[in-house]
N, C-alpha and C positions, 0 to 999 in steps of 0.2 A: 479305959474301954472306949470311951467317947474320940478319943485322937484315933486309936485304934481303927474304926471302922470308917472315921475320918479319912484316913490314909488309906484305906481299901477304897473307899469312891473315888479319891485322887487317882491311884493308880490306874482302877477299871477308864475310868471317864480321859486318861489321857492317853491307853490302849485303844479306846471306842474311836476316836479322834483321830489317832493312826491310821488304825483298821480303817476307814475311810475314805482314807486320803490315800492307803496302796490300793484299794480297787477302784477309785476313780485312774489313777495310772494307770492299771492292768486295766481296765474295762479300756480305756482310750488308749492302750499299745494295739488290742481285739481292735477296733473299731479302724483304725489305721492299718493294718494289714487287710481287713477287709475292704476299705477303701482299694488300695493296690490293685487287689484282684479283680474288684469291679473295673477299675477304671481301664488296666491293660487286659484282661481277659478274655473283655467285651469286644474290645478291636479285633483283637485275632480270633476272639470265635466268626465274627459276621465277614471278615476275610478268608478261614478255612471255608465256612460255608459257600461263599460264592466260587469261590476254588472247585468246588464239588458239584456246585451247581454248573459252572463252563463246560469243566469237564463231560458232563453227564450229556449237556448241550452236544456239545461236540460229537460223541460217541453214538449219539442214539438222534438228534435234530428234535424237530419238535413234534413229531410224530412219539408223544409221549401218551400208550394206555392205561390207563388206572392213575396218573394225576390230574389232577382238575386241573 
């Protein structure tokens, strides 16, 4: 009985130690793709936006009412 539940701590304790070690990779696969998105996302939002903003410039000057 004694090996018995011996060998159930072995097993659990080298499943726990797994378990670990694939959410540190899944957690840093997440963390890496969110990197991406930040890093190239970022550029082409604040270039859409200025795209939007010439445009608007252009269309309307700066006789712009109701933006500060």
């Amino acid at each position: 009985m004694l090996a018995s539940s011996g060998t159930k701590y072995l097993v659990l304790g080298l499943v726990f130690a797994t378990t670990a070690l694939f959410f540190a990779t899944f957690n840093g696969m997440f963390n890496s793709v969110a990197n991406f998105i930040y890093n190239h996302g970022r550029r082409r939002s604040f270039a859409n936006w200025m795209n939007q903003l010439a445009q608007y410039w252009q269309a309307n000057g700066s006789t712009s009412y109701g933006i500060l």
